[in-house]
C-alpha positions in Angstrom: -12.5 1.5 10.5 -10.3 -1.7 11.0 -7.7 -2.6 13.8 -6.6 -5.3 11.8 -2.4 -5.2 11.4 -1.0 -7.2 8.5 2.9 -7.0 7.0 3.0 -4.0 4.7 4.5 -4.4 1.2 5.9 -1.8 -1.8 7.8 -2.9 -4.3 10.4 -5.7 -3.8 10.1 -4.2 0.2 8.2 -5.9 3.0 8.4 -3.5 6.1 9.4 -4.5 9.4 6.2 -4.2 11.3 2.8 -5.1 10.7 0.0 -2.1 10.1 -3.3 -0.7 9.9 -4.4 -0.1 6.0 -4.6 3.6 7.2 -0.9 3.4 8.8 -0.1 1.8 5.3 -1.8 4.3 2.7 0.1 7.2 5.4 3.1 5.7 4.7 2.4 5.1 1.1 1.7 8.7 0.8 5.2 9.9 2.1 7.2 7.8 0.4 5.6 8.6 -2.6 8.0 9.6 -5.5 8.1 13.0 -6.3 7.8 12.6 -9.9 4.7 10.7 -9.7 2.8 13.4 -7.3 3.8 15.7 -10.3 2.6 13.5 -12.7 -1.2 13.7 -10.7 -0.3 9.8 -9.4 -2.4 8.6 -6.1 -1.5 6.1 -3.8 -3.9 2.9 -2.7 -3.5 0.2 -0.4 -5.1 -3.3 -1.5 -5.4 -6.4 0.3 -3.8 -9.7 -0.8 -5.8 -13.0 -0.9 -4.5 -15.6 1.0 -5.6 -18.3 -1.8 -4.2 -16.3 -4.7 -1.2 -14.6 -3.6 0.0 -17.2 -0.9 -0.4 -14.8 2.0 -2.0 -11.7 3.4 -1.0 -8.6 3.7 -1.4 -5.0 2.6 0.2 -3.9 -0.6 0.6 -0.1 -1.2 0.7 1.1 -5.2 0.6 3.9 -6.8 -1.5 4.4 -9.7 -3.9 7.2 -11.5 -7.9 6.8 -11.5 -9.7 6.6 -14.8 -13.0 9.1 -15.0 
């Protein structure tokens, strides 16, 4: 388990203060649409690369696994 707090982002939103992932996929969780818990949706937190995506930080999405 990491300690490490980066900005949080969903959507077009950055949030206000920095997180843990866990504090992140928490608060992915309850602001989770309730049209896509209904439609068996999960929520998962992902890690930018610094190199790629010009900064790091957590990004929460929402998104179905594949079996």
């Amino acid at each position: 388990m990491s300690n490490e707090r980066l900005a949080v982002k969903s959507g077009l939103h950055t949030f206000d203060k920095p997180m843990t992932r866990e504090q992140a996929l928490r608060l992915g969780k309850r602001l989770m649409p309730a049209d896509l818990k209904r439609a068996g949706f999960e929520c998962f937190v992902g890690k930018s690369d610094a190199e790629m995506h010009g900064g790091v930080w957590f990004r929460i999405s929402y998104g179905k696994k594949t079996h």
